[in-house]
N, C-alpha and C positions, 0 to 999 in steps of 0.2 A: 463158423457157428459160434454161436454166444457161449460161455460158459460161468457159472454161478462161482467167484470168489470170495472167501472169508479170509481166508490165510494166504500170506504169501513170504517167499525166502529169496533173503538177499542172500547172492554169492558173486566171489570173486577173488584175485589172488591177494597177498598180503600188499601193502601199501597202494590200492590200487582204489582208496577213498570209499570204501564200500560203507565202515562207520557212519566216515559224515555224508552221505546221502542217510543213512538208518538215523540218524539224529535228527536230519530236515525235513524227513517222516513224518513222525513221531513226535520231534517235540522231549518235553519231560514226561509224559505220557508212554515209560518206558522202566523195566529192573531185569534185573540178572538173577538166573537162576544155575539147576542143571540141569543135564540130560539125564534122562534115565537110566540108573544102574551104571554114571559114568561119571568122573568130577572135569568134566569140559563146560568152560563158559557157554550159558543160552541167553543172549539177550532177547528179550521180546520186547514190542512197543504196540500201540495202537495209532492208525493211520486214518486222519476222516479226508474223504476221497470229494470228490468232486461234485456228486451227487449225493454228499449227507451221511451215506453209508461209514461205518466203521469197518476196518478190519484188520486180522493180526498182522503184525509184522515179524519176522525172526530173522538176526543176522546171525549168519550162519559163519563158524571161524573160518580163518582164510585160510585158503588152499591153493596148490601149484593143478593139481591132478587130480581126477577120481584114482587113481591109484595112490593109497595112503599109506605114509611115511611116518606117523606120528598118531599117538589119537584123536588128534583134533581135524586131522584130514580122514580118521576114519570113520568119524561121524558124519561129516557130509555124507560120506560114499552111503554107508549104512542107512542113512534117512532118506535119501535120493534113489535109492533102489527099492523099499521097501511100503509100497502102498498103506500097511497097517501102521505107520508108526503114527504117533500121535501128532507130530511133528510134520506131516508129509506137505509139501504148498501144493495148493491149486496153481499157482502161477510162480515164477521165477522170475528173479530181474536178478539178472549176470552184469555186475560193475565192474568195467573193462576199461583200466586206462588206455586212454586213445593215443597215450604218445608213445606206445610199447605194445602194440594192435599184436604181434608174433605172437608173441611170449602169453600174452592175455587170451586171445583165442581157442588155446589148445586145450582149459577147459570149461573153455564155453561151448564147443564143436562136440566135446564128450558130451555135455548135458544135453545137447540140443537131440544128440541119436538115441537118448533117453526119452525121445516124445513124450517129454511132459513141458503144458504149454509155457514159453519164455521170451522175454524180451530182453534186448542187449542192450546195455544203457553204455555209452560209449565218455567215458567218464574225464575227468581236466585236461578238457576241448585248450584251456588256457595256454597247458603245458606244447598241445600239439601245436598248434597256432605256433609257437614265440621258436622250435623247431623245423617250421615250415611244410607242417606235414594237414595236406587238406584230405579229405574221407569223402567220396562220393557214398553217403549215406542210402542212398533210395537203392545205387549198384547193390550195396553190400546186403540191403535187405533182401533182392529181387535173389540174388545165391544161395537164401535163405529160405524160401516159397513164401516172401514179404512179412516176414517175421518181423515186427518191431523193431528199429535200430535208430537210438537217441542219443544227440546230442546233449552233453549237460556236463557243468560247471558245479558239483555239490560243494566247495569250499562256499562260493558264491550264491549257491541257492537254486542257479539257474537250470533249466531243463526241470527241475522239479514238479511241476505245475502240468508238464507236458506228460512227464511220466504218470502221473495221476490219471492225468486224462485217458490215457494207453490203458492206464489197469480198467477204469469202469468198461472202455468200449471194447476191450480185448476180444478178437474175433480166433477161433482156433484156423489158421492155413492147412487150404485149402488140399494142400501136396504137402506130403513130407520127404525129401530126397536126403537119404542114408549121406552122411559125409567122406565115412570110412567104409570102402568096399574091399576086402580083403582075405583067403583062403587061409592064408598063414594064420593068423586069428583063430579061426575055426578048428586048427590042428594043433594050436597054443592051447586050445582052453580044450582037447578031447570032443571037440565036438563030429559030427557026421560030415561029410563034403557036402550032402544037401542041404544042411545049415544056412540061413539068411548071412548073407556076406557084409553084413555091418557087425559092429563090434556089437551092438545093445539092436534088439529087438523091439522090448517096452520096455519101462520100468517093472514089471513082475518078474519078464523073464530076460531081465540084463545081466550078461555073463564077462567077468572083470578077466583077463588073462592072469592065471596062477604060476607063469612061468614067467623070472625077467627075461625069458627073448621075445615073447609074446607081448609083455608090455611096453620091451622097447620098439618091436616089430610098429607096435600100433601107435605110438608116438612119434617114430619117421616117417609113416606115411602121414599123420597128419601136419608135423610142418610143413612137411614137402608141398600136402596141397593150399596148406595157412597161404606160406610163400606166392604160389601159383594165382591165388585166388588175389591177396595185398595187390600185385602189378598191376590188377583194372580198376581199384580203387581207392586206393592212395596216390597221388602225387606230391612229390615232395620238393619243394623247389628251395633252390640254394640263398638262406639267412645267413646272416653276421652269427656268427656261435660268441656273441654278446654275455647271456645266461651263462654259456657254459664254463668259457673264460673267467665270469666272475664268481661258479663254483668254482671251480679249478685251487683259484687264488684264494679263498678263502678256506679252501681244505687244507691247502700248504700249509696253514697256521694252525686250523682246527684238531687234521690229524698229525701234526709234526711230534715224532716221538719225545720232543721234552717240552715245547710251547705248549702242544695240546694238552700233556696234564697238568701244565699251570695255570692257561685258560680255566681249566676245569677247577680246579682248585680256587681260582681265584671266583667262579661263577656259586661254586658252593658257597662260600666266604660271601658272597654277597646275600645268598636267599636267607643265610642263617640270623647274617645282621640284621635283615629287613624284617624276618620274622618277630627277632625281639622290639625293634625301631617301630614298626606299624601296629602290632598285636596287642600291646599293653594298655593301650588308654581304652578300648574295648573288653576288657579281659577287663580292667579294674570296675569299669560299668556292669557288665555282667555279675562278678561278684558281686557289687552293691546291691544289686534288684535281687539276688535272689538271698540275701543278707536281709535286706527290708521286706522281702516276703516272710520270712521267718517271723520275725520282728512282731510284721500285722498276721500271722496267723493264732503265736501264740496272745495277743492282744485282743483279737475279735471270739475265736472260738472258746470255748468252756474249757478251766486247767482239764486236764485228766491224760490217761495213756494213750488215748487217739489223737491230741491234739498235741500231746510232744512227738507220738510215731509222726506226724505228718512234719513237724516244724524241725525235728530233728535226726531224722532219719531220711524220709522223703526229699522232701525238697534240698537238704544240703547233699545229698547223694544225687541227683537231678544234676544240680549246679554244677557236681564236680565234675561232668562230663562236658554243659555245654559251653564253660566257662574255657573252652580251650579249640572252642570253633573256630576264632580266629587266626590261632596258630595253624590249625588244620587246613583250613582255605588258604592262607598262604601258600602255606609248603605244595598242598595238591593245584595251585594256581603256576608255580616254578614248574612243578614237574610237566603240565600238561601242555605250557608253552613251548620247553625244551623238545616236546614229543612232535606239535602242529608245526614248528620250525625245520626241523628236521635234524636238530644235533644231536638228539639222544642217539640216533644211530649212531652219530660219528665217535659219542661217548663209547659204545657198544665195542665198537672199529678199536679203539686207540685200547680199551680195559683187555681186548685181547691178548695183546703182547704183556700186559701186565700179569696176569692169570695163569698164561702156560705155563712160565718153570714153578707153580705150585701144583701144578696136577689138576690143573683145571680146564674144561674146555671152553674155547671162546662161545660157546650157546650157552656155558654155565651165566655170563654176563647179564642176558636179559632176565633171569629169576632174581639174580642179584641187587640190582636195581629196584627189578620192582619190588621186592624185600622193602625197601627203604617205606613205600607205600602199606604192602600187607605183606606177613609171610605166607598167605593161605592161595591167595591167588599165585604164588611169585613159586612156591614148593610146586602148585599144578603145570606152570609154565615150564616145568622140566623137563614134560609129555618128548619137548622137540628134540630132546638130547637122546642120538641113539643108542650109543655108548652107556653101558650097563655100569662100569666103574663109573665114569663124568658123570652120570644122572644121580646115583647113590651120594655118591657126595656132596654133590650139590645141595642135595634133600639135605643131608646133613650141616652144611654149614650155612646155608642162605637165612637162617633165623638169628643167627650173630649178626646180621645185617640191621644196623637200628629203626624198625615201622615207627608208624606215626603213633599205633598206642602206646609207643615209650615216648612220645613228646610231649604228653602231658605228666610225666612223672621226671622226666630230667626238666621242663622250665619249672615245674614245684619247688624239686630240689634245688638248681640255679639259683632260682628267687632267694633261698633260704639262706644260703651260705655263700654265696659268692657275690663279692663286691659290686657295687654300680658306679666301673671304673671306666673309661675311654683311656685307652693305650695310644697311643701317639696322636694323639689329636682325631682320630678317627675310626679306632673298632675297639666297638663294646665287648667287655672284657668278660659277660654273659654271653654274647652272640660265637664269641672263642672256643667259650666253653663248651658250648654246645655243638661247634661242629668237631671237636677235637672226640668226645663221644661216639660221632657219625666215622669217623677216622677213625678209630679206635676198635669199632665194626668190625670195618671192614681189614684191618690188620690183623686183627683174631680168626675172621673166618678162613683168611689166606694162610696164616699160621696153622690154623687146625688141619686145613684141605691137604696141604703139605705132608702132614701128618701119618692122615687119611689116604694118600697116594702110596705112602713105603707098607702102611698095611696091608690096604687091597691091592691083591694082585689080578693085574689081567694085560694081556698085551698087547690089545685091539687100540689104536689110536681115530683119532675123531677131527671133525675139519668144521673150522666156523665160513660159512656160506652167507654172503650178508648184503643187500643192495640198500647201496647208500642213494634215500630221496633228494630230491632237487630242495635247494631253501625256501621256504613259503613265509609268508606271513602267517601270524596267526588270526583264527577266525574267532571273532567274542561269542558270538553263538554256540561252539563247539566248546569253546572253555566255560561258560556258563551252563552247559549242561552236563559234562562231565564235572565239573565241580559241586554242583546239584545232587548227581548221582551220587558221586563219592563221601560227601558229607552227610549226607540222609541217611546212607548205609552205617557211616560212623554213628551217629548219632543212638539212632534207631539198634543197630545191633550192639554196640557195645551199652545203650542205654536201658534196654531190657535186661541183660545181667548185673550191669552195677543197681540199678533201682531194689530188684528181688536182691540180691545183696546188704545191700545198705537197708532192709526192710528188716533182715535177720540180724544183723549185726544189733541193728537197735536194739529187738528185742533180748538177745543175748546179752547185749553189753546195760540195759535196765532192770534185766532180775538177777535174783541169785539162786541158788540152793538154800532151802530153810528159813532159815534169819539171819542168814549169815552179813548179809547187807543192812539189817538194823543195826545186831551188833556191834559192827565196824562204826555204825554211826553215832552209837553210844557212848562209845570208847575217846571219842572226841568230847573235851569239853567244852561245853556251849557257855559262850560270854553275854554278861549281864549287862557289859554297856551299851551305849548305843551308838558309839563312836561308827561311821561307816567301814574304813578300813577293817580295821575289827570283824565287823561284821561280811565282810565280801572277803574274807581270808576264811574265819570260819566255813563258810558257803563253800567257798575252792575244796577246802581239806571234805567236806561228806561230800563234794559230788567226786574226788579225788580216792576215797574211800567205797563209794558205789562203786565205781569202775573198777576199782583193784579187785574187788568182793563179789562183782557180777560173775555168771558164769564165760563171757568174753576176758575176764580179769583173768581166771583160773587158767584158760586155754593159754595166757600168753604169759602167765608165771610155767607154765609146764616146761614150754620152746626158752624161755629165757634163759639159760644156760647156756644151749647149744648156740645161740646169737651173740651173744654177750660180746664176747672175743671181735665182732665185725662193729661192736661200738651203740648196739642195739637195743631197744629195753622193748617190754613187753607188748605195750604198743604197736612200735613197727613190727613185730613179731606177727600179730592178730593180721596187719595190712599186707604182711609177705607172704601168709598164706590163702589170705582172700585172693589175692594178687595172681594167683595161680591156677584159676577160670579162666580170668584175660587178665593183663598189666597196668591197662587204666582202669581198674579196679581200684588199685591203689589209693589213687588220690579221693576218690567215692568214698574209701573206708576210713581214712583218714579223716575226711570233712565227718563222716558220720562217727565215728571213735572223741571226737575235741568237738561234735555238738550238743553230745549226750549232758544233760546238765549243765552246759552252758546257759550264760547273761547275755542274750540277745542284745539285751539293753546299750549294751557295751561298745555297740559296732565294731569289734573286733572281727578282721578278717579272718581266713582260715589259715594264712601265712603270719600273722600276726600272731593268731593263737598257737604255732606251730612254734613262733619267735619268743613267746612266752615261758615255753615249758622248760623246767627244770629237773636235772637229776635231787637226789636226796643232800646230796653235800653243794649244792646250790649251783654247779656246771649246768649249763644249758645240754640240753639231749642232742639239737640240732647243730654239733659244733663243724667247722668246716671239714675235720675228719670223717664224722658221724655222713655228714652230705656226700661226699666224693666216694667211701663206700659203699652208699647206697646207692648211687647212679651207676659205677663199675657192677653192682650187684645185677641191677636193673640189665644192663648192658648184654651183658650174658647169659643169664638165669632164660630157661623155657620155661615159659610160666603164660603159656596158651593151651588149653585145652582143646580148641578146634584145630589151631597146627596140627601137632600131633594126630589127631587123629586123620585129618588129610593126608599124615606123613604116611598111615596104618593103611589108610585105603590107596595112595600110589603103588607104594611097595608091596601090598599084599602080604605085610607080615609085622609083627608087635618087634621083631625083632629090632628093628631099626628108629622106632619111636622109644621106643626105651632105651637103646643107647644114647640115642639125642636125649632124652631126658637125664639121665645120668651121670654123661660128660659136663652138658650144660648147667648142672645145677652144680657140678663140684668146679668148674670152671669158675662158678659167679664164685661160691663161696672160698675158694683158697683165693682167686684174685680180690673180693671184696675186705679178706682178712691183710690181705701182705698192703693194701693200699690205708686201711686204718690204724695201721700199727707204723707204716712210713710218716702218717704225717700225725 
């Protein structure tokens, strides 16, 4: 019988390519969301089918079992049992690597006694092939009462086309035969001996065993029958273990307790260089266009306060976000390779042994990591850590880890103060700088965790569980749309705050209270000649005197005091507390604080104009001291407002984001004092 699909949910265990068929869906025709009343990743996308139709797609987070361990496996369960959710598919497509059929099955065989309609996509056919392991497809359906069972290759694209086809013609079978027939079940979960002897009935009234004897009860008999059932449909015949030989040997290096972290080390050292090697002659372009739109805006539109908000607030708060895309597609271009390759595992593998003797557990590693990218997603990936100690901590230290919205406020600061030097003929003594930063992270978060372990006490220890993938190439398809993904999101969300930012900032830093900003301009004497210098020094000194005199002037004469001592004037003061929405704020407030009253005319950059400024006694603000504490500052300092509050909604309590806040902010600031006063 035919059945009407709009929505449908990809499921299947962790590495078992269920993403990249959700991307060969889809397309860019895809974003991230939550679930309701939970902070677990929802992707959705739209899928146009074969017949023209649209409909939704949701990848659903991977999972071992409907019995959840974590809460991103207990969201399947909860949306898979529950008819009403918003979320619920019409249809199911279980991505099941085919060279691990055991291990993949056991929760596909659960969904399936869920009767709700599902197809098994039997997923890198490539991997089984090169294995030796053939799948009599048509058998394995016909055990199923012809349940859909496809071959497909989603690195390569293949079988996609077929799956489509499957969804429009999907006919619901005809029999449904319970997989698990079982009495113990029925006595695990209090049910009657009359009871239906499968585990799940329907999805309405599916009953999950509440006992682990009852859940492990129901998980031996179904490998026993996985097992039973493989012997009439796999055949596996004896290959050269080629592949596996030459993982083997490549792991010998990758995970070897001192090569692997200098592989690693040396792979960091390399994206870092690249970053600054590739990114700059783009980055310089980008400033220029939006230098020259300034330019032509205050030139074509009418002087007045709309047409400096736009040329001076706008647009250079615009720029200062996407004039650092190129940094960002790099770095998120490293990462997502390392991930389609398959060594971030082995990074994962090798950061183990590094992490325990600070009290960390090795599943603290993947929040860690991903930290380097955001800490919002990378604090929710703590969900998998059982351990009550290791998860708290983790929350608490993985934002010491440096994200990408600190890579646009350390290449500023770099740019400003640190040399353009080539150290031994071959690494840029910027690109140094920068990873020693990302180094300096992650030595702080391990320092603090340390800390963090003699405090809290608990006695429960914790085991990192980890399967290392086979090496792949990577797919350009896959890294072009994560990289799509990742940078639109950057874009778009951090560029909606710094815009509204940089829109206030203007007007705060262009009026005053009273007259207070005549009179400051009065108080200047205005020259009779007509000498130019003369005249563009005067100029400097009233738009130098606006600023002081604005009410942005006041707010950063107030902080000046308490800043002073880390090398700071009032200025940076206004940008460390903008900074504190989100981090790339900074450089937003910055381009809009040194546009206010500026000579467009001048082509001066915003590193230029940053290179320009001077204290009263004629030192430069940005000296190499003033730099290196403010990157240290940066390094440390919480200064996210979504963090934190993700921190508020894991933990269920202010308790733990206010400490983060607290530690972290006197962290930046005695470590940004002792490094300004060092040099």
């Amino acid at each position: 019988m035919a059945i009407k699909i709009d929505n449908i949910a990809l499921v299947g265990n962790p590495n078992s390519g269920k993403s990249t068929v959700f991307n060969q869906l889809t397309g860019l025709n895809q974003h991230v969301g939550n679930y309701p009343g939970v902070t677990v990743d929802k992707k959705e996308g739209v899928c146009k089918l074969t017949n023209h139709t649209k409909i939704k797609v949701t990848d659903l987070p991977g999972t071992y079992s409907l019995y959840p361990r974590s809460k991103d496996e207990a969201v399947v369960k909860d949306l898979l049992q529950n008819p009403q959710h918003p979320d619920y598919p019409d249809l199911i497509v279980v991505v099941a690597d085919s060279s691990n059929l055991e291990r993949n099955l056991l929760l596909f065989t659960q969904i399936y006694d869920l009767k709700i309609p599902t197809i098994l996509a039997l997923n890198m056919t490539d991997l089984s092939e090169k294995k030796g392991i053939q799948i009599n497809y048509e058998k394995l359906s016909e055990m199923f009462g012809n349940l859909p069972v496809l071959p497909m290759n989603g690195r390569k694209g293949e079988g996609i086309q077929a799956l489509k086809d499957a969804i429009v013609g999907y006919q619901t079978p005809e029999k449904h035969f319970p997989f698990v027939e079982t009495q113990a079940l029925a006595t695990a979960n209090d049910t009657t001996p009359e009871a239906p002897p499968t585990m799940f009935t329907s999805a309405a009234e599916s009953g999950f065993s509440t006992t682990t004897q009852g859940q492990t009860e129901e998980t031996r008999q179904r490998f026993e029958k996985i097992r039973q059932m493989l012997r009439f449909v796999i055949d596996k015949k004896t290959t050269t273990k080629t592949e596996a030989k030459f993982t083997q040997k490549i792991d010998q290096v990758v995970t070897h307790p001192i090569a692997g972290y200098l592989l690693f080390l040396g792979i960091l050292l390399v994206i870092f260089q690249a970053i600054y090697a590739f990114a700059e002659i783009p980055m310089n372009l980008i400033d220029q266009v939006f230098l020259s739109l300034s330019q032509w805006t205050k030139s074509v539109l009418p002087s007045g306060s709309f047409t400096n908000l736009i040329a001076e607030g706008v647009i250079p708060g615009i720029g200062g976000v996407v004039i650092f895309v190129p940094q960002i597609v790099l770095l998120f271009s490293f990462i997502v390779i390392l991930e389609e390759t398959g060594y971030m595992a082995r990074i994962v593998f090798i950061m183990d042994r590094l992490m325990r003797p600070f009290g960390l557990s090795g599943k603290s590693v993947v929040p860690m990591i991903s930290s380097v990218a955001c800490a919002i997603p990378a604090v929710m990936a703590t969900r998998t850590i059982d351990n009550w100690k290791d998860r708290i901590i983790t929350i608490l230290v993985t934002p010491l880890m440096s994200c990408s919205a600190r890579l646009p406020v350390y290449t500023l600061l770099i740019a400003l103060v640190v040399p353009d030097k080539v150290l031994w003929g071959v690494f840029n003594l910027k690109g140094l700088v920068l990873l020693g930063l990302y180094v300096l992270g992650l030595v702080m978060a391990l320092a603090v965790a340390f800390i963090m372990r003699i405090i809290i006490k608990t006695n429960s220890r914790s085991f990192l569980v980890l399967e290392l993938p086979s090496y792949k190439l990577p797919r350009w398809r896959n890294i072009i749309i994560t990289l799509w993904e990742k940078t639109r999101l950057f874009v778009w969300e951090a560029g909606k705050i710094i815009l509204a930012i940089s829109i206030i900032l203007w007007v705060l830093a262009s009026y005053g209270p009273g007259n207070r900003m005549a009179s400051a301009v009065k108080a200047i004497d205005k020259p009779t000649t007509t000498d130019k210098k003369i005249l563009d020094s005067y100029e400097k000194k009233v738009s130098a005197a606006k600023l002081e005199n604005s009410y942005i002037g006041i707010m950063g004469k107030i902080i000046e005091p308490v800043i002073s001592p880390l090398g700071y004037d009032w200025k940076i003061g206004i940008a460390l507390i903008t900074s504190f929405a989100a981090r790339e704020v900074f450089v937003g407030s910055m381009a809009t604080i040194y546009s206010v009253g500026a000579d467009f005319e001048s082509d001066q950059s915003l590193i230029e104009r940053l290179r320009a400024e001077k204290h009263a006694n004629g030192k430069p603000v940005y000296s190499l001291a003033t730099g290196l504490s403010l990157m240290v500052f940066y390094a440390f300092a919480m200064q996210c407002l979504s963090t934190l509050a993700i921190v508020r909604r894991e933990t269920k309590s202010w308790k733990w984001p206010l400490i983060q806040l607290v530690y972290m902010t006197g962290l930046a600031y005695i470590s940004a004092l002792l490094v300004y006063q060092l040099f």
